[in-house]
C-alpha positions as CSV (number, residue, x, y, z in Angstrom):
1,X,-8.1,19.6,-9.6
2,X,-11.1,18.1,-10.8
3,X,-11.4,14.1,-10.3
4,X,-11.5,13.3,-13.8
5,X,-8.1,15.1,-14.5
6,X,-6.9,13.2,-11.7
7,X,-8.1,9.7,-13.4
8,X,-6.6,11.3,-16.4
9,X,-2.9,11.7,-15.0
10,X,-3.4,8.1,-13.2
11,X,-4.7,6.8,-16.7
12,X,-1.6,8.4,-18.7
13,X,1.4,7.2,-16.3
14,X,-0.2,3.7,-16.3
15,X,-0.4,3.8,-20.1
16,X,3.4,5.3,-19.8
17,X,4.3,2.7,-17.3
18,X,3.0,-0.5,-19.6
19,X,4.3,1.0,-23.1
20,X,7.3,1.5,-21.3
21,X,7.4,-2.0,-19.7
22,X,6.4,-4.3,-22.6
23,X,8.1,-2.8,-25.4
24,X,11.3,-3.4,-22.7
25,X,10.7,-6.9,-22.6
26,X,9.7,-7.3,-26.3
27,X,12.9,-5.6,-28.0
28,X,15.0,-8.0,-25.2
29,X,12.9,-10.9,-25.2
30,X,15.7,-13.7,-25.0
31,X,17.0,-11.7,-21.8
32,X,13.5,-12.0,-20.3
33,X,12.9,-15.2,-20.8
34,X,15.9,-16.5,-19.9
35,X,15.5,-14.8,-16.5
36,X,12.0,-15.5,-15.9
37,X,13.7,-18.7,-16.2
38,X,15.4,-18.8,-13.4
39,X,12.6,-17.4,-11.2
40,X,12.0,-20.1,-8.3
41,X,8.4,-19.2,-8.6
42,X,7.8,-18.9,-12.5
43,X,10.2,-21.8,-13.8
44,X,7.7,-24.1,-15.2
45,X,5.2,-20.9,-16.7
46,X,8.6,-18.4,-17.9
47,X,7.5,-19.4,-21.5
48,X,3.9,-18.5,-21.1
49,X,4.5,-15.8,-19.2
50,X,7.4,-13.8,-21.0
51,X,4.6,-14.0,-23.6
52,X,1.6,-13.4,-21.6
53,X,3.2,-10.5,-19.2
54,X,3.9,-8.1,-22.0
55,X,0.7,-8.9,-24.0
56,X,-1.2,-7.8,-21.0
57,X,0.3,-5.0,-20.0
58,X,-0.6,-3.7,-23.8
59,X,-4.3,-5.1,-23.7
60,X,-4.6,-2.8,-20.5
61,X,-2.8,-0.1,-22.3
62,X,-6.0,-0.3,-25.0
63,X,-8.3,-0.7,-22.6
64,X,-7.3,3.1,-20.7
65,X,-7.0,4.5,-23.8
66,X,-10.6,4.0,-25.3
67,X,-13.3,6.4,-23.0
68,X,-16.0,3.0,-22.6
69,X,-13.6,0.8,-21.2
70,X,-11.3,3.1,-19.1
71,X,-13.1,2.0,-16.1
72,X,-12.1,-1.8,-16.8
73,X,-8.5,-0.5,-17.6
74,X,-8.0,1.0,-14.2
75,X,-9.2,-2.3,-12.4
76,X,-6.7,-4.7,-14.7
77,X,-4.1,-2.0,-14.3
78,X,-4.6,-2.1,-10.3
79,X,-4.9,-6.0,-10.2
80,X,-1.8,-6.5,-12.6
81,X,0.5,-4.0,-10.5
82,X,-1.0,-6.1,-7.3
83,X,0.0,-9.4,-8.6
84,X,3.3,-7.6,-9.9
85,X,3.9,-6.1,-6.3
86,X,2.7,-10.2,-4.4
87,X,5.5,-11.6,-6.4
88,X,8.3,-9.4,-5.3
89,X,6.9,-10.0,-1.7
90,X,7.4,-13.3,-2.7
91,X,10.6,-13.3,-3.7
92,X,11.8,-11.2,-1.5
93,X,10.8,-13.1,1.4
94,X,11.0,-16.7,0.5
95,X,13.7,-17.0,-2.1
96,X,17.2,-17.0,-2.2
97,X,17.9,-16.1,-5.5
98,X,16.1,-13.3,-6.7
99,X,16.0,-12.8,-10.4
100,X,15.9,-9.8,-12.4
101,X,13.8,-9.7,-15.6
102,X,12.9,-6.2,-15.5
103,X,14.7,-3.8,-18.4
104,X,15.0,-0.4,-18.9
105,X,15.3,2.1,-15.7
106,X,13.5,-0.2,-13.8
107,X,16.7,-3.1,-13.8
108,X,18.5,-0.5,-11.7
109,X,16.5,-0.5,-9.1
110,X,17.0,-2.6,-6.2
111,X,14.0,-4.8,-5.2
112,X,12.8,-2.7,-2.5
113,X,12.9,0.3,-4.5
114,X,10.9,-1.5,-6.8
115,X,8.5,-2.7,-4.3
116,X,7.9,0.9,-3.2
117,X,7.8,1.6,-6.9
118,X,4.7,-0.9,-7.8
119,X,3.1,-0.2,-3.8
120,X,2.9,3.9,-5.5
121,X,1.2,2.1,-8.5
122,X,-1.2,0.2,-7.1
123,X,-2.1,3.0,-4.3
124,X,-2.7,5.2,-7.9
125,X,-4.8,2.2,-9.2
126,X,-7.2,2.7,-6.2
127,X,-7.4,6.2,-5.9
128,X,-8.3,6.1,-10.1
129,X,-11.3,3.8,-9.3
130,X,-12.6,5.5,-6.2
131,X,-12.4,8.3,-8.5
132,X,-13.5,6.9,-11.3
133,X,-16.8,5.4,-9.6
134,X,-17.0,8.5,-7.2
135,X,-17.7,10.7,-10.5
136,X,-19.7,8.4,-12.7
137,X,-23.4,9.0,-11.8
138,X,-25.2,5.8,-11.1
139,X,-28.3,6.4,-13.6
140,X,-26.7,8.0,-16.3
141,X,-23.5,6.7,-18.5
142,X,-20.2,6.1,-16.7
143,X,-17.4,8.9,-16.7
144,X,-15.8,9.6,-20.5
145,X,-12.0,10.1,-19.8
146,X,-9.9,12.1,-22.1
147,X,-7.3,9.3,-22.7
């Protein structure tokens, strides 16, 4: 396969993934909240960030989908699943009550499932910028993905 329909498929199950993953928390916002809430780490932010999660994940959802600023889209997209996969660490290793704000498919998945989950995510994240860059010529404009 040629690189740019690789960054292509990355770029589309990323756009899948956060469509998938905000409208989830927007349609059952009280539920989110309510369990961010109860996050040892996120207590004192769960307003901001049952706000600020989902908005983000659609910001980087634009950014993949318009050819200029796919590049940028797959950078937020790695560095949000990275902070996404350092908070289950974080949980998992220094919490004893682990919260579940997650909806959808993803709520049945235990936590280490869903670290493997995000670690697949982030390894795609990577391998879409290598690509990315890898492809893009350095004196001429950068890569045009069909997203």
């Amino acid at each position: 396969m040629k690189r740019k329909t690789i960054v292509d498929i990355i770029a589309y199950l990323f756009i899948l993934l956060f469509v998938y993953a905000s409208v989830n928390k927007l349609a059952d916002y009280r539920a989110f909240s309510i369990e961010l809430g109860k996050s040892p780490l996120l207590t004192a932010f769960a307003d901001w960030v049952a706000w600020g999660v989902p908005v983000v994940e659609l910001v980087v959802v634009a950014l993949l989908t318009v050819p200029r600023w796919c590049l940028a889209g797959l950078y937020a997209a790695f560095s949000l699943m990275t902070m996404f996969t350092a908070y289950i660490v974080a949980i998992l290793k220094f919490s004893d009550y682990i919260p579940c704000s997650c909806g959808g498919v993803l709520q049945n998945m235990t936590w280490n499932q869903h670290l493997v989950f995000n670690i697949f995510f982030v390894v795609l994240g990577f391998v879409g910028i290598m690509l990315y860059e890898k492809e893009a010529p350095k004196d001429k404009a950068p890569l045009q993905p069909a997203v």
